[in-house]
C-alpha positions as CSV (number, residue, x, y, z in Angstrom):
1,X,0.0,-7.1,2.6
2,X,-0.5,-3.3,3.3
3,X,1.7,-3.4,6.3
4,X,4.3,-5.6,4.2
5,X,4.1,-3.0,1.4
6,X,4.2,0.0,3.8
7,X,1.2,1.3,2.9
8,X,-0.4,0.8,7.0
9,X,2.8,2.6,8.8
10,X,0.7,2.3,12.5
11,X,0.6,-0.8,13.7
12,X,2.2,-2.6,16.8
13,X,4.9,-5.3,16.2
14,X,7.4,-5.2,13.3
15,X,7.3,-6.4,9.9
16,X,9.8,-6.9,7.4
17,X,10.4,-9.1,4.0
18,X,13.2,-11.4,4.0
19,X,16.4,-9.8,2.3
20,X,16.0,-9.9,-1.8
21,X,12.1,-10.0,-1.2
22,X,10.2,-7.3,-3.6
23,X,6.6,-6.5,-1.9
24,X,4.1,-4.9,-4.4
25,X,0.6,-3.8,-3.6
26,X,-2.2,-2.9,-6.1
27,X,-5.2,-1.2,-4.2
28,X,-8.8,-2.7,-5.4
29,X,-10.2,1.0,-4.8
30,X,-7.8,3.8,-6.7
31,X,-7.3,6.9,-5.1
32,X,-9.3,9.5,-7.4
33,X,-9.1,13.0,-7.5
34,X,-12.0,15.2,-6.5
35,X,-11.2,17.8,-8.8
36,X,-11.7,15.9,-12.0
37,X,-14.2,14.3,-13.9
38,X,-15.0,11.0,-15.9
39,X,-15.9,13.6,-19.5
């Protein structure tokens, strides 16, 4: 699903959704930012 939603761009072969296919991907672990804090 990462590949499919081009989130993993290296990676041998090719992958691509059938025409009028929508590919969404919602990561379990967000990306935080270091910076800032939960207060």
């Amino acid at each position: 699903l990462r590949i499919m939603a081009g989130v993993d761009k290296e990676f041998e072969g090719e992958a691509r959704p059938m025409p009028g296919i929508n590919v969404g991907y919602l990561p379990q672990e967000p990306q935080l930012d270091d910076e800032k804090n939960v207060r």
